[in-house]
C-alpha positions in Angstrom: 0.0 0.0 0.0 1.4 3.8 -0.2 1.6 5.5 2.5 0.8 3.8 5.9 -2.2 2.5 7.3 -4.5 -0.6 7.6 -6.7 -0.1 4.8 -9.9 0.4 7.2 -11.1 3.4 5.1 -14.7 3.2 6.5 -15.9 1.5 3.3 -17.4 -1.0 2.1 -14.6 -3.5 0.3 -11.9 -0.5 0.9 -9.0 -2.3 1.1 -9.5 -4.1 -1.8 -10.4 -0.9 -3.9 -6.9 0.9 -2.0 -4.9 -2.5 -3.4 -6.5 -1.6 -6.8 -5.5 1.9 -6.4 -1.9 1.2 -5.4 -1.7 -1.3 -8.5 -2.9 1.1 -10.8 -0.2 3.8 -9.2 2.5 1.0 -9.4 4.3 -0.6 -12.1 3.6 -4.0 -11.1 1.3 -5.5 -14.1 0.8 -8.9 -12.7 -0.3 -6.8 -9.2 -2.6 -5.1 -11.4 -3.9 -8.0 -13.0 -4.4 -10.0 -10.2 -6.2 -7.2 -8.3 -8.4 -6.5 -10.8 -9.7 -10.3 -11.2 -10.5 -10.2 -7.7 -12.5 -6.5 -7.6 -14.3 -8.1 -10.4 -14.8 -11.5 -8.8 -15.7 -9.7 -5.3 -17.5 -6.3 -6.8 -17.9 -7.0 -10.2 -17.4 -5.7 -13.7 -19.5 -2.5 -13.1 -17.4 -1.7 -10.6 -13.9 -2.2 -11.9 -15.0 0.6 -14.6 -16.1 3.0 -11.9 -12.3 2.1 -9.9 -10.9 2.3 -13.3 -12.9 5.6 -14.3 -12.2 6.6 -10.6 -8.2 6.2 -10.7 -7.8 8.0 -14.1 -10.2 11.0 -13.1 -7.8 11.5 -10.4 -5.0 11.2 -12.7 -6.3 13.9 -15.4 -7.3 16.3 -12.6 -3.5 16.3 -11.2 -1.9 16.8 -15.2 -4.1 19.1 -16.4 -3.8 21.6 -13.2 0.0 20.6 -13.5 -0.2 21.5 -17.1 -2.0 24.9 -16.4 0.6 26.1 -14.0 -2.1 26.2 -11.2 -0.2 27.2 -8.0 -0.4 25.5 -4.9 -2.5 26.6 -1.6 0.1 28.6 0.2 -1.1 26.5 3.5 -0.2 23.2 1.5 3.4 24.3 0.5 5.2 23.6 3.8 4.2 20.2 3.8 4.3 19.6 -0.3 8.2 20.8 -0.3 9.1 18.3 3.1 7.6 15.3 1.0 9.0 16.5 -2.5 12.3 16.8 -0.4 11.9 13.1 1.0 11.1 11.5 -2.2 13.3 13.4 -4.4 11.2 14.4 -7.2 12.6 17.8 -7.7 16.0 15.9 -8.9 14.1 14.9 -11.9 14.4 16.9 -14.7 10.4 17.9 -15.1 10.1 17.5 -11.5 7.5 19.9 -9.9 9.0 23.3 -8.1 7.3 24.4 -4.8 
C-alpha cells in the first residue's frame, strides 16, 4: 500500500479498492492483474469501470492543473516541499517546483 495505514477506510470492500489503487499507481502488471480479477470477482465488472474511471479521473485532474501552472495553496506548501524533499522528485528533470 502507499503511504501507511490498515486499509480500514470506512468503506465498504476499501482495502481491496486501495490494493486496486496502489496497482494502478505501481508498475507492477501482474499486481494489477491480479487485483483486478479479484475487484471483479468480489465487486464485479460495473465496478472495476467505476475504480478504473475513478483512478484516471484523479489522474487527469492532477496533469491538467500541473499543465496549467495552477499554483499551490500557500497553507499546502510547507508540507508539499518536506515530501518533494523526502522523495526526491525535484531531482528529476520535469520535476515539480514548490
Amino acid at each position: 500500500m502507499i503511504g501507511t495505514g490498515d486499509g480500514n477506510v470506512g468503506v465498504v470492500h476499501g482495502t481491496l479498492l486501495l490494493a486496486f489503487a496502489d496497482a494502478v499507481a505501481g508498475d507492477d502488471d501482474e499486481a494489477l492483474d491480479n487485483v483486478r480479477g479479484e475487484l471483479i470477482a468480489v465487486l464485479g465488472e460495473a465496478a472495476l469501470v467505476d475504480a478504473a474511471g475513478t483512478a484516471a479521473s484523479f489522474n487527469s485532474v492532477v496533469r491538467v492543473a500541473d499543465a496549467t501552472g495552477i499554483p499551490i495553496d500557500e497553507f499546502k506548501a510547507d508540507p508539499a516541499r518536506e515530501i518533494l524533499e523526502e522523495l526526491g522528485i525535484e531531482d528529476f528533470s520535469s520535476g515539480p517546483t514548490v
